[in-house]
C-alpha positions in Angstrom: 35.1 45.2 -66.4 31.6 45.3 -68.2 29.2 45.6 -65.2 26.0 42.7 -66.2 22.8 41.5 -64.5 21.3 37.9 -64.3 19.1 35.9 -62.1 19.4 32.4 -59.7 16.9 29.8 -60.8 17.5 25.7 -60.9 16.4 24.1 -63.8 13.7 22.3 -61.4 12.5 25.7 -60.7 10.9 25.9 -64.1 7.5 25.1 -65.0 6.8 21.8 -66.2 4.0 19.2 -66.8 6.3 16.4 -65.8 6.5 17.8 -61.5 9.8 20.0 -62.1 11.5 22.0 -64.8 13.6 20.1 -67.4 16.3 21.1 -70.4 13.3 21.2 -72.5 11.1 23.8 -74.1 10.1 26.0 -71.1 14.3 26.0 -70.5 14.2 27.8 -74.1 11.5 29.8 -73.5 12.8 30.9 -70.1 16.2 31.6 -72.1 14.9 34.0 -74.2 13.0 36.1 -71.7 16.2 36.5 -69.7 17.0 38.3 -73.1 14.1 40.2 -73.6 14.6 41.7 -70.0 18.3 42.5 -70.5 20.0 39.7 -67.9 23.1 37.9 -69.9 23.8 35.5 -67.3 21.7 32.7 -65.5 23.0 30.8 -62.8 22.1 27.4 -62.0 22.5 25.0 -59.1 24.6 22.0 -59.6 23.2 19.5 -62.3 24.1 16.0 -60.0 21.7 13.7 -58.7 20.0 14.5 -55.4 20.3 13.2 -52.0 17.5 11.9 -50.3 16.6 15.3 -49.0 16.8 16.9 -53.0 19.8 18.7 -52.1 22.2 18.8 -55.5 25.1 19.7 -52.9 25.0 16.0 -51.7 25.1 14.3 -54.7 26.2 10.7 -54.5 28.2 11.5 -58.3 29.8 14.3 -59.3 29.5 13.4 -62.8 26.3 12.0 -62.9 23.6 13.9 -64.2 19.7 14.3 -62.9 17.7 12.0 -65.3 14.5 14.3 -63.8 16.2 16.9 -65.9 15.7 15.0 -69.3 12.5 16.6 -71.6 10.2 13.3 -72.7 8.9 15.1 -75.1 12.2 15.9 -76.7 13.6 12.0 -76.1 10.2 10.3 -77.1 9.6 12.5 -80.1 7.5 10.0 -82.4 10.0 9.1 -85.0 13.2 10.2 -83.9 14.5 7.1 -82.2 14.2 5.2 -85.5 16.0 8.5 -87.8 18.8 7.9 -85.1 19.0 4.4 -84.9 19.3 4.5 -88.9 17.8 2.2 -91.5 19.5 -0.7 -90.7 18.3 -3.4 -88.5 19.7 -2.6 -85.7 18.7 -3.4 -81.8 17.7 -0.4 -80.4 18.4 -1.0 -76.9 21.9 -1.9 -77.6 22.5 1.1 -80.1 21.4 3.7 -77.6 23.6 1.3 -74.6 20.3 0.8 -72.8 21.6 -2.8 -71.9 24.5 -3.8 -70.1 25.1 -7.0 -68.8 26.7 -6.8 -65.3 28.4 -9.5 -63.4 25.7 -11.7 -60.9 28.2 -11.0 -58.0 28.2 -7.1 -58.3 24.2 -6.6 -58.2 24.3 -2.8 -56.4 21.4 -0.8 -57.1 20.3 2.1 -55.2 16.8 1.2 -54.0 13.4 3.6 -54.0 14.9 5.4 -51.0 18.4 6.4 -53.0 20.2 3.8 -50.6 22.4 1.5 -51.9 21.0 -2.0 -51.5 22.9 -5.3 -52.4 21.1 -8.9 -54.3 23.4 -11.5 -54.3 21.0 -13.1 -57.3 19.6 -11.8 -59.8 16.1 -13.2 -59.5 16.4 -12.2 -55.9 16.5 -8.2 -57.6 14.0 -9.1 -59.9 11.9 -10.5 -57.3 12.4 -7.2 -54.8 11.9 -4.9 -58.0 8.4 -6.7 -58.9 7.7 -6.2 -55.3 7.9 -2.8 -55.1 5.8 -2.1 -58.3 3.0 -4.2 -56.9 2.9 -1.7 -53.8 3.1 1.0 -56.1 0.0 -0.2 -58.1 -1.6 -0.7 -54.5 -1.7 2.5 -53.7 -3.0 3.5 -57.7 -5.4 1.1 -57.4 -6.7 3.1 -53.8 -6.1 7.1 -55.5 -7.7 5.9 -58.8 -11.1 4.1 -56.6 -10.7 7.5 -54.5 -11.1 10.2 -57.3 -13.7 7.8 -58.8 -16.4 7.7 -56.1 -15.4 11.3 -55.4 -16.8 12.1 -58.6 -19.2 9.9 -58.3 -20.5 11.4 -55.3 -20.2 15.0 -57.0 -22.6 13.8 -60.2 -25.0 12.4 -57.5 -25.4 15.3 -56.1 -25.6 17.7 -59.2 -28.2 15.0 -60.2 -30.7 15.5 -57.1 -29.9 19.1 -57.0 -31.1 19.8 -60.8 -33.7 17.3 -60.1 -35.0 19.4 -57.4 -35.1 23.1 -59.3 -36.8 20.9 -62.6 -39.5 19.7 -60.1 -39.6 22.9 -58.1 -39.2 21.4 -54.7 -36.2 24.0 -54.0 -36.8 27.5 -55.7 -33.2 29.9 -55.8 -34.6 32.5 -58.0 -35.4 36.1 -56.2 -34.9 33.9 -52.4 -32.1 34.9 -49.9 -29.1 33.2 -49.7 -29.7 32.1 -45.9 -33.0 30.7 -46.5 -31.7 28.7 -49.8 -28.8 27.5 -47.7 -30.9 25.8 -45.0 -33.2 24.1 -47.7 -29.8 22.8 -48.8 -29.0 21.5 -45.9 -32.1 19.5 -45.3 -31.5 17.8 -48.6 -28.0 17.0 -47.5 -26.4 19.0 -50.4 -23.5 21.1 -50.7 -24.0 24.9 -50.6 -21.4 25.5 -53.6 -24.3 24.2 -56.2 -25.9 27.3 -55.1 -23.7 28.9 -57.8 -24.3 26.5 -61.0 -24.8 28.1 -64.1 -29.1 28.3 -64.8 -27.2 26.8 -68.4 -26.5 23.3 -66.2 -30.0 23.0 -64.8 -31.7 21.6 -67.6 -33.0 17.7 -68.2 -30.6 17.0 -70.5 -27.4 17.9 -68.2 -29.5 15.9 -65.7 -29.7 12.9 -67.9 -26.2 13.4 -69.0 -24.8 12.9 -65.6 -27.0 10.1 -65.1 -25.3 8.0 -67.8 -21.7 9.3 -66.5 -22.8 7.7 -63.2 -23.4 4.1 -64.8 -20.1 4.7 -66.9 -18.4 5.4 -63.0 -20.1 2.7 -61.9 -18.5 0.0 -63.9 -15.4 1.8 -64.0 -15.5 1.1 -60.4 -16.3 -2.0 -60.0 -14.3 -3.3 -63.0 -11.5 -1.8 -60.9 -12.0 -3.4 -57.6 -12.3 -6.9 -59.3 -9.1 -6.7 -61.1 -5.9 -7.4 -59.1 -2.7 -5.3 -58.8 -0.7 -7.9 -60.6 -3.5 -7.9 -63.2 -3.2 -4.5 -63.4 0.6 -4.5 -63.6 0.5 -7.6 -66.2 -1.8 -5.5 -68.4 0.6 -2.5 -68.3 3.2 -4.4 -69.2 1.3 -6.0 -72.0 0.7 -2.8 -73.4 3.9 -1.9 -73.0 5.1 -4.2 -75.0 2.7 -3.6 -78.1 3.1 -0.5 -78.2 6.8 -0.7 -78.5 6.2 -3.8 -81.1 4.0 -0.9 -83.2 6.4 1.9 -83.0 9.4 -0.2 -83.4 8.3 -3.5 -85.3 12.1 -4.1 -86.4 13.2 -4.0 -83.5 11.0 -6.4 -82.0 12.4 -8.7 -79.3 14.6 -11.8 -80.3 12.8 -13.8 -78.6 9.6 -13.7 -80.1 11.4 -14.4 -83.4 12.9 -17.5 -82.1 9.1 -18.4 -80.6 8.0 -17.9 -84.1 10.9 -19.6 -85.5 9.9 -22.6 -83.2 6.5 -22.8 -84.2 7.2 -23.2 -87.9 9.5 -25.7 -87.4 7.1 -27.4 -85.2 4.2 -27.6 -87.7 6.7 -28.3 -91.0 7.8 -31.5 -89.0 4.1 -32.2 -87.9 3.2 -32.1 -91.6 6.3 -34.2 -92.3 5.0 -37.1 -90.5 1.5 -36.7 -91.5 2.5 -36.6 -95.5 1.8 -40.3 -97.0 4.7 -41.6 -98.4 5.0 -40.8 -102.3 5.2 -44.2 -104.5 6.5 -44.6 -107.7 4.1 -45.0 -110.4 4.1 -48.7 -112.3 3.8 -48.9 -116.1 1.7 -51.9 -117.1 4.7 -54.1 -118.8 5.8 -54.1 -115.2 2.2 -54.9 -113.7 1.8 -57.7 -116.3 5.4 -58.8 -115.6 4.9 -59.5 -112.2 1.3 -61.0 -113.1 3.2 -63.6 -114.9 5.4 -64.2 -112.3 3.2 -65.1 -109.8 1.3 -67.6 -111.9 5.2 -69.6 -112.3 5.3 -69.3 -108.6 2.2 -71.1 -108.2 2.4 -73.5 -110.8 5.4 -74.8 -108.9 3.5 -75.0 -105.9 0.8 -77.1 -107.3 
């Protein structure tokens, strides 16, 4: 029996930009290290779906696999949804089985907790699902407002600081580090902007953060004005135009039919707007009925 050597890593394990590892390019990369070093065999942990404690030992599938695992970069590559759907017009979601209808009386989905969680309407699902996004964009709305005064906060104070040196009111050249410290701290400032470069400490960095602050600024209160359900709608909106760009065959059928309304809708407007074509009269006809009349009247008389 040939004797070999190989190492125990998950695929989650591996480094990633998207929280854990996936069957991407770090996977490959990772692959041919273990053959650079010698090792010949890798063993994984079970591929399943987690339980709500991550363990893959408690999946609720045995065939289901880990969608976490799946590379975006790899399945979103720009143009290779529409080489694999073909040239022909074809809908996308139904090529790739992204849609399937289900029965109304078997809604069971497995809710943000991985529990399994029954709707006995549709709507009702729609309704819980819409729900849950809105307290999702709550707390973006909070994290987002958070990092922004943060910064905010941190430009202030590189802006008063770098004021100061500029107007020598604080002097950190040839000083000890005690004494610059408690002339810090009686201008309420931070002691790690003892150590910015003398490279930031110029009027044009200061006049640069100055303008970041107003851009913050609005940023900030554009933010708190705007709803979560704006927020969401807007996401959404986008959403759908960039998919419209990227995929403008494959466009909805419903915005065809709303364009397909509105034509009909204005051809029929300008149907009962046109004036009604008459037939042209020659002038034997015009005298004709000239002559006619003048019978009709002589009669009378």
């Amino acid at each position: 029996m040939k004797r070999q050597s190989g190492m125990l890593m998950h695929i989650s394990s591996l480094y990633g930009d998207y929280s854990i590892g996936t069957f991407g390019k770090n996977a490959f990369e990772f692959i041919d290290l273990l053959v650079d070093c010698g090792f010949s065999v890798w063993q994984v942990l079970p591929f399943t779906v987690t339980d709500e404690y991550n363990s893959p030992y408690k999946s609720f599938s045995a065939f289901g696999g880990n969608p976490y695992f799946i590379d975006p970069e790899i399945l979103f590559e720009k143009g290779k949804l529409k080489k694999e759907a073909g040239k022909t017009d074809v809908h996308l979601p139904n090529k790739f089985k992204l849609i399937k209808k289900v029965p109304e009386n078997q809604l069971y989905v497995l809710d943000e907790n991985n529990k399994v969680r029954y709707f006995e309407t549709p709507s009702e699902l729609i309704k819980y699902f819409a729900d849950f996004r809105l307290g999702v964009y709550e707390d973006r709305k909070t994290r987002l407002l958070k990092v922004l005064n943060e910064r905010l906060t941190s430009n202030s104070d590189m802006c008063r600081f770098i004021e100061l040196i500029i107007t020598n009111k604080l002097k950190i050249n040839n000083r000890p580090k005690a004494e610059i410290k408690v002339d810090m701290k009686s201008h309420k400032l931070p002691e790690s902007l003892i150590g910015t470069p003398i490279s930031k400490l110029t009027k044009e960095e200061y006049e640069a953060l100055l303008k970041e602050n107003e851009d913050i600024k609005r940023e900030i209160e554009y933010i708190t004005k705007t709803t979560i359900e704006e927020m969401y709608l807007n996401d959404l909106k986008n959403l759908r135009k960039e998919f419209v760009t990227e995929f403008p065959s494959d466009s909805n059928d419903t915005d065809k039919v709303k364009r397909e309304k509105k034509v009909n809708v204005k051809t029929e407007e300008k149907e009962v707007k046109a004036p009604v074509k008459r037939k042209r009269r020659t002038k034997a006809e015009m005298e004709a009925d000239r002559k006619k009349a003048e019978k009709q009247n002589k009669k009378k008389k």
